[in-house]
C-alpha positions as CSV (number, residue, x, y, z in Angstrom):
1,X,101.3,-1.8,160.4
2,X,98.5,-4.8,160.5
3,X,96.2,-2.1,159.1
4,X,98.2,-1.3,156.0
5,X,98.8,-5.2,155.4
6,X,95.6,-5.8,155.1
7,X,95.2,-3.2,153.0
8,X,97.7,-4.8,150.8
9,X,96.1,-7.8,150.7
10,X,92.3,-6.7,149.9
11,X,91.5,-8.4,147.2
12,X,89.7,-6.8,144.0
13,X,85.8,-7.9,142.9
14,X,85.4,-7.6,139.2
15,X,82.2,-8.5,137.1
16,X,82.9,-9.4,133.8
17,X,80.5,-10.9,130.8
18,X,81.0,-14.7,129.5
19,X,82.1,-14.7,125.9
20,X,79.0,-17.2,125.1
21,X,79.4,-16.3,121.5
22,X,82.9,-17.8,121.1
23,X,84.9,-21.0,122.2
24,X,87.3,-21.2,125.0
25,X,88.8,-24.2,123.3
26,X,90.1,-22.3,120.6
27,X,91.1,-19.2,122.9
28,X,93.3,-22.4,124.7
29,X,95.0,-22.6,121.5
30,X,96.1,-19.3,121.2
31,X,93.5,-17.7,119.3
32,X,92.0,-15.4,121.7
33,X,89.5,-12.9,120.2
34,X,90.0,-9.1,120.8
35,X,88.6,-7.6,123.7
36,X,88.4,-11.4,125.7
37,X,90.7,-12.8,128.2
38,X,91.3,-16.1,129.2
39,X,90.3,-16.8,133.3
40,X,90.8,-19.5,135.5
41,X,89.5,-20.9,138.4
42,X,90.9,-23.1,141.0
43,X,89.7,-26.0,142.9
44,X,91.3,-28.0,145.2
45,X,89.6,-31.0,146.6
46,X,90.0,-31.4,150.2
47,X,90.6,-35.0,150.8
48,X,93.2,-35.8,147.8
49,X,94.6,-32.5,147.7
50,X,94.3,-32.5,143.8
51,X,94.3,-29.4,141.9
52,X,91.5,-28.7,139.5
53,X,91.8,-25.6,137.1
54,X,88.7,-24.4,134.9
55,X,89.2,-22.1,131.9
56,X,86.5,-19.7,130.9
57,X,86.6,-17.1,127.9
58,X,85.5,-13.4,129.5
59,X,84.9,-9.9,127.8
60,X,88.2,-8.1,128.4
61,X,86.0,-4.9,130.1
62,X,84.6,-4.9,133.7
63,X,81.2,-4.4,134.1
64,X,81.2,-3.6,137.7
65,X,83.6,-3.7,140.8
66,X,83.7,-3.9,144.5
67,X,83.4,-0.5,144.9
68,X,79.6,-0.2,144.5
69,X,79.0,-2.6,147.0
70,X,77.8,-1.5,150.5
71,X,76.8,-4.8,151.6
72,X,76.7,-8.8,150.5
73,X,75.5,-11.9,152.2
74,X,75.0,-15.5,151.6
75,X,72.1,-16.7,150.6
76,X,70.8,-20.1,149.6
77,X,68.1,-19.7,146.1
């Protein structure tokens, strides 16, 4: 049972372009272009417990996923 609710919970890794060429102000507005999505990332800081959200225009198509992975680390550049 733990085994398939992990599995239920695996989360999926996507790659997906930024829309550089168009503005995620105006895709905030309602006027998102065809083939973009609006994204969002959240932030939470640790001490206030404030909630910080980020919008970012993407392409609508994935690029690459999880899948082709075989192995990831952290590394500092």
């Amino acid at each position: 049972q733990r085994a398939i609710d992990l599995i239920g919970r695996t989360a999926l890794l996507e790659f997906k372009l930024v829309d550089e060429q168009r503005s995620v102000e105006e895709a905030l507005k309602g006027r998102v272009p065809a083939g973009d999505k609006v994204y969002y990332s959240r932030k939470v800081d640790p001490v206030t417990g404030q909630v910080r959200r980020t919008a970012y225009l993407l392409k609508d198509r994935t690029l690459l996923t999880g899948e082709y992975l075989t192995n990831a680390e952290v590394r500092i550049d």
